[in-house]
FIVO-712295 format. One record per residue: residue number from 1; residue in one letter; y, z, x of N, C-alpha, C in turn. Coordinates in steps of 0.05 Angstrom, whole numbers. Layout:
fiza,kero,nY,nZ,nX,caY,caZ,caX,cY,cZ,cX
NUM,A,Y,Z,X,Y,Z,X,Y,Z,X
...
***
This chain:
fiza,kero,nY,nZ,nX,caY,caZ,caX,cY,cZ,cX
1,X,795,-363,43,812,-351,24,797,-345,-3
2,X,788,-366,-14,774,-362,-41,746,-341,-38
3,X,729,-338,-8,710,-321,-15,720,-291,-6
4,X,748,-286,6,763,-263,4,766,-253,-30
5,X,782,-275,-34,788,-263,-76,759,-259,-81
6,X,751,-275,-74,716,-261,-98,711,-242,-93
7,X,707,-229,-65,698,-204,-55,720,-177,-74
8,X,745,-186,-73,767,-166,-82,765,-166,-108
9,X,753,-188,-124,746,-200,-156,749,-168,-175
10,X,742,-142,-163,741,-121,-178,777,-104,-184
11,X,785,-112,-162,806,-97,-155,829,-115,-169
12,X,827,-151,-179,845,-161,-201,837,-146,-221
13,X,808,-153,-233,812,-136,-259,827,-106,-269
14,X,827,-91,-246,834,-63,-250,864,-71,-243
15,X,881,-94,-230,910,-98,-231,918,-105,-260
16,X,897,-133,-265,906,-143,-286,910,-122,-306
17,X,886,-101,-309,885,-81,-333,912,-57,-334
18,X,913,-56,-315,939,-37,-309,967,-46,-319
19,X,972,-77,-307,991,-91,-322,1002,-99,-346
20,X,961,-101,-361,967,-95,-389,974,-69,-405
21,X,969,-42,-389,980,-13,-394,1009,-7,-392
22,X,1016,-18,-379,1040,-17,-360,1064,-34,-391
23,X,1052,-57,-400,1077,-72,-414,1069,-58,-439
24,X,1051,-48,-445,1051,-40,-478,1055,-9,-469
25,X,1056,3,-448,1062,39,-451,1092,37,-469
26,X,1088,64,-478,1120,65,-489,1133,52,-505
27,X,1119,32,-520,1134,19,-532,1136,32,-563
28,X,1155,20,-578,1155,20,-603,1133,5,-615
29,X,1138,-24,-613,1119,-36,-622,1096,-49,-615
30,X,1097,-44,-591,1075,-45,-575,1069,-79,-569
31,X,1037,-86,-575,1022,-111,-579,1046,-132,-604
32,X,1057,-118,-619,1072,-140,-631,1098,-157,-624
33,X,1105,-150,-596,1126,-161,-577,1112,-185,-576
34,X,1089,-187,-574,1075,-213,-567,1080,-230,-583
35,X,1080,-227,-614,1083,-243,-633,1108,-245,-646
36,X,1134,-224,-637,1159,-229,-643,1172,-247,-625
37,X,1164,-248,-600,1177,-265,-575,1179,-301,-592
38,X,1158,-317,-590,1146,-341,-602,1160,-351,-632
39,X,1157,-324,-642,1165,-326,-676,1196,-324,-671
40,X,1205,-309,-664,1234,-309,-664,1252,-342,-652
41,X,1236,-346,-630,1238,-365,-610,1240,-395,-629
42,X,1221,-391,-646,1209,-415,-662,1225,-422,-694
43,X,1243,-406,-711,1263,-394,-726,1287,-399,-712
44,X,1296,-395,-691,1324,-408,-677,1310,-428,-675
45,X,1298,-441,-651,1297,-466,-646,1293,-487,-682
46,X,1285,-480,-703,1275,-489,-717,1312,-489,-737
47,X,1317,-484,-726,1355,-476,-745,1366,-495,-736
48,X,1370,-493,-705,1381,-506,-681,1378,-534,-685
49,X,1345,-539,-672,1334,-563,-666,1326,-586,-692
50,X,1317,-568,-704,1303,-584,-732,1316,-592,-755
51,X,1333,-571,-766,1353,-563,-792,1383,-585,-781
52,X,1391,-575,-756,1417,-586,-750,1408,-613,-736
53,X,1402,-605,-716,1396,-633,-704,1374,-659,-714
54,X,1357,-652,-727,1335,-679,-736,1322,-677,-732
55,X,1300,-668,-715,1287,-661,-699,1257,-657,-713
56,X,1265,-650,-741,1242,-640,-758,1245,-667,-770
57,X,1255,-688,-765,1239,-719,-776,1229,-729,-744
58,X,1229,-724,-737,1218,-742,-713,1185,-734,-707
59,X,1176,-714,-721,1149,-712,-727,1135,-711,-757
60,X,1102,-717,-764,1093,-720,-788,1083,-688,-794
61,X,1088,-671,-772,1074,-638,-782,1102,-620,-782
62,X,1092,-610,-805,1114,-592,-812,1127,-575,-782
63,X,1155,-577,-782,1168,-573,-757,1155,-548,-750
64,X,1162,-531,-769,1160,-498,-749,1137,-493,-734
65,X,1103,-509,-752,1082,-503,-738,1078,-517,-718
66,X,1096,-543,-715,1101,-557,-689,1120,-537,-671
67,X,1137,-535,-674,1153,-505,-651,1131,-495,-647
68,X,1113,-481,-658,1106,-456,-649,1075,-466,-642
69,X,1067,-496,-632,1045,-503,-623,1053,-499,-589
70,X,1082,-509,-592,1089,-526,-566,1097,-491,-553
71,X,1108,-477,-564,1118,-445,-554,1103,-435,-543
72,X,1075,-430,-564,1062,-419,-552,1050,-417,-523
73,X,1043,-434,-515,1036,-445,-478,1067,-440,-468
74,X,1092,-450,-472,1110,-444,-460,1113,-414,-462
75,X,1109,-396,-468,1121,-373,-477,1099,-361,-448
76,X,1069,-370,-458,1054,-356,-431,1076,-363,-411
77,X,1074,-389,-401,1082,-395,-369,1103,-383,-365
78,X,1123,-369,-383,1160,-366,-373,1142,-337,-377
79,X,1130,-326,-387,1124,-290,-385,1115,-285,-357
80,X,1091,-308,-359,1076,-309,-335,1087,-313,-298
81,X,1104,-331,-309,1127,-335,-285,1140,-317,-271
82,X,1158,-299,-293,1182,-283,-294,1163,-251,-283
83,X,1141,-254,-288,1127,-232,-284,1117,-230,-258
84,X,1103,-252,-243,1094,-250,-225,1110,-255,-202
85,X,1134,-267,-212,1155,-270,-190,1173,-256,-176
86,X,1169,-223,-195,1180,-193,-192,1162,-181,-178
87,X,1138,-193,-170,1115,-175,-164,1108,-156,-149
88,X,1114,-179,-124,1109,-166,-98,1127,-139,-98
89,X,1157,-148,-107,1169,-125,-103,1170,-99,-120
90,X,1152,-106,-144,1147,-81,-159,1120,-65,-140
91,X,1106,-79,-128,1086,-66,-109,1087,-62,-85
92,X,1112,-55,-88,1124,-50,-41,1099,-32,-45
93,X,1108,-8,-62,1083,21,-44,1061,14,-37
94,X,1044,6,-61,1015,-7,-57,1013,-19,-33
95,X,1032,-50,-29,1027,-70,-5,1032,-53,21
96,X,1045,-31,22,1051,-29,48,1026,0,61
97,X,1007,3,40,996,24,48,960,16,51
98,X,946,-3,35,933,-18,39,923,-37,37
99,X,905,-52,52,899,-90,56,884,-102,32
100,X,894,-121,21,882,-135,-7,893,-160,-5
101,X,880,-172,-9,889,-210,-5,913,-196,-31
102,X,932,-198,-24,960,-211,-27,967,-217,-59
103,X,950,-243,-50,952,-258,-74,945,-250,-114
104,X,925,-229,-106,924,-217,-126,935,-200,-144
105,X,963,-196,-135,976,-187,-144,997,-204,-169
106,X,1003,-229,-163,1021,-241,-185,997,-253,-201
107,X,975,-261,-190,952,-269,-206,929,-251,-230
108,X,952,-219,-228,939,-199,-241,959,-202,-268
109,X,989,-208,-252,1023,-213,-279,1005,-233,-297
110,X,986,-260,-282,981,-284,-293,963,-280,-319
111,X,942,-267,-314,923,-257,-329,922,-238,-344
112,X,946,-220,-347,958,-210,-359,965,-216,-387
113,X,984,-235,-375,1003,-253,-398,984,-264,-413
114,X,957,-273,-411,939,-286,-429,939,-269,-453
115,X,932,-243,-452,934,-219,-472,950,-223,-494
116,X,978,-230,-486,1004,-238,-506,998,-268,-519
117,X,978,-290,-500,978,-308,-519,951,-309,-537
118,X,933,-286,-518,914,-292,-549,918,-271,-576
119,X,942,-263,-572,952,-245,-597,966,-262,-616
120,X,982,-284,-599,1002,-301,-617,991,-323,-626
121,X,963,-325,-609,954,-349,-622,943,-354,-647
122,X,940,-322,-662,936,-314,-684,952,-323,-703
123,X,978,-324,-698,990,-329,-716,996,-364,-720
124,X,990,-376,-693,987,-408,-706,961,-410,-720
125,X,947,-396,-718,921,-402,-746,933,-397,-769
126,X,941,-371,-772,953,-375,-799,982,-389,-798
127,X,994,-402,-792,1015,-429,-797,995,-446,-798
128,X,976,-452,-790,966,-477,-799,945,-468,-823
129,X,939,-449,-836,930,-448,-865,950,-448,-883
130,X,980,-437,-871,1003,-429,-897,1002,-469,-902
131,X,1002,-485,-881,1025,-511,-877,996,-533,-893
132,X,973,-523,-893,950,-528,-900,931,-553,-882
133,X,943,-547,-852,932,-570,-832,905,-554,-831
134,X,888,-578,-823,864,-578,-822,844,-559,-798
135,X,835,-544,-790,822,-547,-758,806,-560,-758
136,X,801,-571,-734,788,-589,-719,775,-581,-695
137,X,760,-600,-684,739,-593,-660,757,-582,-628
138,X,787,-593,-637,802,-594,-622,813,-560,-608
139,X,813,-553,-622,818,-519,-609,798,-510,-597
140,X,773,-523,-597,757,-512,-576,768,-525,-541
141,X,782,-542,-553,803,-559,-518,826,-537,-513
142,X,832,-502,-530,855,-494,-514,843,-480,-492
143,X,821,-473,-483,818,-452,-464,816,-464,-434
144,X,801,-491,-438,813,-513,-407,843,-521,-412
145,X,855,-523,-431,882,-531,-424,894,-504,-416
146,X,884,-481,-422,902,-461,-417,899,-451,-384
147,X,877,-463,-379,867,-462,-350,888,-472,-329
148,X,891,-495,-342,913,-516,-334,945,-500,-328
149,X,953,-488,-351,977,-471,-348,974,-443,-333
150,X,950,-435,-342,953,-424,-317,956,-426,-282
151,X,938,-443,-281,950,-463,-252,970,-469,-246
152,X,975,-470,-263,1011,-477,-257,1029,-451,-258
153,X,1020,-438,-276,1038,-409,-266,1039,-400,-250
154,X,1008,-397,-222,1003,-391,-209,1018,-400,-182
155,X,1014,-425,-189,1031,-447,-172,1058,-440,-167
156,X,1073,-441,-191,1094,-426,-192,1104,-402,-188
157,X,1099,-382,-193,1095,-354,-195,1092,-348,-163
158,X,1065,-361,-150,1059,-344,-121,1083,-351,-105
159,X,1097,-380,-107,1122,-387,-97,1138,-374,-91
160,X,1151,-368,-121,1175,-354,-126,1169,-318,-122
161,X,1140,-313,-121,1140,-285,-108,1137,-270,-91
162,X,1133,-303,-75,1137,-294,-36,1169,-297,-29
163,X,1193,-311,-46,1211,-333,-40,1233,-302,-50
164,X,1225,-289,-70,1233,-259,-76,1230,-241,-63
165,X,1212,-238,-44,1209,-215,-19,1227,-227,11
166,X,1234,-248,3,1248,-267,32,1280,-267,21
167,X,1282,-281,-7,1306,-274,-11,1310,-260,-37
168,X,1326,-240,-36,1322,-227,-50,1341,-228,-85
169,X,1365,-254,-79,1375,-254,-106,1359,-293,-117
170,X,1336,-287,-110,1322,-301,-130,1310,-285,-158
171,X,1318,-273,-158,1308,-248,-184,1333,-252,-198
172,X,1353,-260,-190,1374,-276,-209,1359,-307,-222
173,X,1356,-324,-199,1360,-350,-203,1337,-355,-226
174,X,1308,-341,-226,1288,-345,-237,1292,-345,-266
175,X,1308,-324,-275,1319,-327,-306,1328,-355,-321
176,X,1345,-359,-297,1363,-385,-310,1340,-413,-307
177,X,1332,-410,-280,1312,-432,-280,1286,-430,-300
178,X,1278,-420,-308,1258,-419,-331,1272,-422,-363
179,X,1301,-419,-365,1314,-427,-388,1314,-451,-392
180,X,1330,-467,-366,1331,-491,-360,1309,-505,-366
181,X,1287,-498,-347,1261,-513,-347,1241,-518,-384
182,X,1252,-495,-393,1242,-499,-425,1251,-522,-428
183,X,1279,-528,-433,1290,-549,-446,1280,-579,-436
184,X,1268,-571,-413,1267,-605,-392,1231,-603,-404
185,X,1225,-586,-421,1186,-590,-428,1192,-588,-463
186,X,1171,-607,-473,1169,-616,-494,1155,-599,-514
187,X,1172,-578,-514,1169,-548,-528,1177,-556,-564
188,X,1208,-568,-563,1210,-567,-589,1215,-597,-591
189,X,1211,-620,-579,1206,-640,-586,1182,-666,-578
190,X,1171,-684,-587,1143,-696,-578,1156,-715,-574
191,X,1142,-725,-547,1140,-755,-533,1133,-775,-543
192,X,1143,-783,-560,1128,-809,-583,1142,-829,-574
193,X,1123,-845,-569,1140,-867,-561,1149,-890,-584
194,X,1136,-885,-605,1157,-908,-625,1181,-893,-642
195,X,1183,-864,-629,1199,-850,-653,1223,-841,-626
196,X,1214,-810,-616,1226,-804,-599,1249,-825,-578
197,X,1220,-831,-562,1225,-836,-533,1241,-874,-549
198,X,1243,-886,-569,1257,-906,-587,1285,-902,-583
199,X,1288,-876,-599,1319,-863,-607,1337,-859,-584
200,X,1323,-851,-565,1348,-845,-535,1337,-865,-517
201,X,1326,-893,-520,1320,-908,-506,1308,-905,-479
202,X,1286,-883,-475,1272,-875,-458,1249,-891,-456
203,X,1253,-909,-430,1234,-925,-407,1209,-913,-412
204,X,1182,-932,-415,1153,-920,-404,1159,-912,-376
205,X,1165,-926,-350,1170,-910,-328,1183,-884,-333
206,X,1196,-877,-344,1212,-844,-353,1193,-824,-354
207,X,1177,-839,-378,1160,-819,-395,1137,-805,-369
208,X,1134,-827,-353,1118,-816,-333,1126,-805,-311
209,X,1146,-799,-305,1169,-792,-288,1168,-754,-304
210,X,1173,-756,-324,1175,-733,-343,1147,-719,-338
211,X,1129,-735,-337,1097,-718,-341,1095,-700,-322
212,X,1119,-717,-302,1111,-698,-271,1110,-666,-269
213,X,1130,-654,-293,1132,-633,-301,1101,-628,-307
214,X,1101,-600,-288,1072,-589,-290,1061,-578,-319
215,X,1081,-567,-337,1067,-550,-370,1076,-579,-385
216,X,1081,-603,-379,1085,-629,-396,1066,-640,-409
217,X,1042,-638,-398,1014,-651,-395,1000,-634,-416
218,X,995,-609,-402,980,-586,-426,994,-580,-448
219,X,1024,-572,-453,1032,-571,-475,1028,-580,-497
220,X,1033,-620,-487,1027,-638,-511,1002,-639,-516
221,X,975,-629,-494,957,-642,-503,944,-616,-518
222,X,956,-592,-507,946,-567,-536,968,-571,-568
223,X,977,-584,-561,987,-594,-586,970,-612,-601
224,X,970,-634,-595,952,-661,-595,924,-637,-599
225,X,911,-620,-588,885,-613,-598,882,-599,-630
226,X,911,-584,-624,916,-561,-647,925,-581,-675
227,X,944,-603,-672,949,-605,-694,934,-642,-703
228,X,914,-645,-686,907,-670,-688,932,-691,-677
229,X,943,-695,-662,958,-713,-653,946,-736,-636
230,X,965,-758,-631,950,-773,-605,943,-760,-578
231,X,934,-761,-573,926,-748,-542,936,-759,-523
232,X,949,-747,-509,970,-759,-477,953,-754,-457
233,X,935,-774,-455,912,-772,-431,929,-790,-401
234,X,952,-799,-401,968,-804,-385,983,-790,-374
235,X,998,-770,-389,1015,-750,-377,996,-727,-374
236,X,973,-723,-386,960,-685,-379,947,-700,-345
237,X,942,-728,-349,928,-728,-315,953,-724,-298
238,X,974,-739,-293,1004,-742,-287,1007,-706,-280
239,X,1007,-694,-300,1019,-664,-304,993,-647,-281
240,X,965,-648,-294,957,-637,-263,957,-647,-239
241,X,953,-672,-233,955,-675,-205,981,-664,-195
242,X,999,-662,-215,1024,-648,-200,1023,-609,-197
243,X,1009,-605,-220,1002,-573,-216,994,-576,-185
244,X,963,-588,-184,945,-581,-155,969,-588,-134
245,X,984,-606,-138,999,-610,-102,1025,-579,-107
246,X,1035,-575,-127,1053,-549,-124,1031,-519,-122
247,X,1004,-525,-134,986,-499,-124,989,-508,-92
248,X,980,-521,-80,980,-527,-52,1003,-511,-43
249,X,1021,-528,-46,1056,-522,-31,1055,-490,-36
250,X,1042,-484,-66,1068,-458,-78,1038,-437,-54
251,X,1012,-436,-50,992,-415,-41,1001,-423,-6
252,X,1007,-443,1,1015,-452,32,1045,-427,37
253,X,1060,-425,19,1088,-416,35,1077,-391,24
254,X,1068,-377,2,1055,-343,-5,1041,-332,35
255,X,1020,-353,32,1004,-345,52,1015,-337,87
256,X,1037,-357,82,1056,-357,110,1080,-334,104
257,X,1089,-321,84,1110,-298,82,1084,-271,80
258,X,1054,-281,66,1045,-252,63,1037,-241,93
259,X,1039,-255,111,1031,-244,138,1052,-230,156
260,X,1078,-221,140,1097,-212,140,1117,-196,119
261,X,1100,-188,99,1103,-172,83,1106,-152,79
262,X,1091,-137,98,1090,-108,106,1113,-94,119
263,X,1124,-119,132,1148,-104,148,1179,-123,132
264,X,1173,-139,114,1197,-150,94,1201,-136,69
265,X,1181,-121,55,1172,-118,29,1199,-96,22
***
């Protein structure tokens, strides 16, 4: 399988590049969807979560550049998700006319989506000059953690975009389940265990129970790099070993529907 993608290695780039043509054609604003999505996202949640609920004491960094540490990685994986999980069936014509490992197709949505976060990740640099946090050696740790989320999108994504050519009102369910799934990842609140995980009387067994969630691990720990925090070297191991067994499961059921695609699609 893997020395198939390498051989095809030319024909992602020219998907992935197309995909990136494809979301900015036509637009009004083009490249700045990238940075309204996060920001907007991070302004509610920061009304919501912080202002009303407390949320903005339960950490020592100013809330909003905390939202929009934890967003940012979530914002890839739910673009990245939602994108590649439409895939197959935005490419009936292509798939049914000629042979390409398959797979390269939601993994073009995946690589894609990177585009939107290294646009937005612009703007947590400047939140962290407005808020006057420091950088550190630590942002050189987002491009392996982002590795990480992507594995997991992939994981996810190739799933749900063989599971969309089989049944077809999963293009409903994926919306709601990626709403859901925000709230269950530690987007707008941190796992602290003398503050947080204190307040709602959440178990060390929990917390590791929780890591199982595959973006649990990388989120906090591109947080933890970005804003100097403790480092959750317990939950980012916890969080991939669980990516690699859902890459397994999610490239095992792709591989068994793509041999039947041609005549499902």
């Amino acid at each position: 399988m893997l020395p198939e993608l390498w051989r095809y290695r030319e024909l992602l780039y020219f998907l992935t590049w197309r995909d990136i043509k494809v979301r900015y054609k036509q637009t009004v604003l083009g490249a700045a969807w990238a940075i309204l999505q996060p920001v907007m996202a991070m302004v509610v949640l920061n009304i919501f979560f912080g202002e009303l609920g407390g949320m903005n004491k339960s950490t020592d960094v100013w809330y909003p550049l905390f939202l929009y540490a934890g967003l940012l990685p979530w914002t890839f994986f739910a673009t990245a998700v939602g994108q590649s999980a439409n895939s197959l069936i935005g490419n009936s014509a292509l798939l049914t006319k000629v042979y390409f490992p398959r797979l390269l197709v939601p993994a073009a949505t995946i690589l894609a989506a990177l585009v939107d976060f290294a646009i937005a990740f612009g703007v947590l640099l400047v939140l962290m000059v407005w808020s006057g946090t420091k950088f550190t050696l630590g942002l050189l740790l987002v491009p392996p953690l982002m590795l990480a989320m992507v594995l997991a999108a992939l994981a996810v994504g190739a799933f749900l975009a063989a599971a969309t050519v089989r049944y077809r009102d999963f293009r409903y369910v994926v919306p709601f389940l990626l709403q859901m799934w925000m709230f269950a990842s530690p987007v707008a609140y941190q796992l602290d265990q003398n503050k947080l995980l204190a307040q709602h009387h959440l178990s060390e067994s929990w917390r590791l129970v929780y890591a199982l969630n595959p973006v649990a691990g990388p989120i906090l720990a591109l947080r933890a790099a970005v804003l100097g925090e403790p480092w959750p070297g317990v939950e980012l191991a916890i969080s991939l070993a669980s990516t690699v067994a859902l890459l397994l499961l999610g490239l095992r059921y792709f591989l068994r529907v793509e041999r039947q695609l041609a005549d499902i699609v």
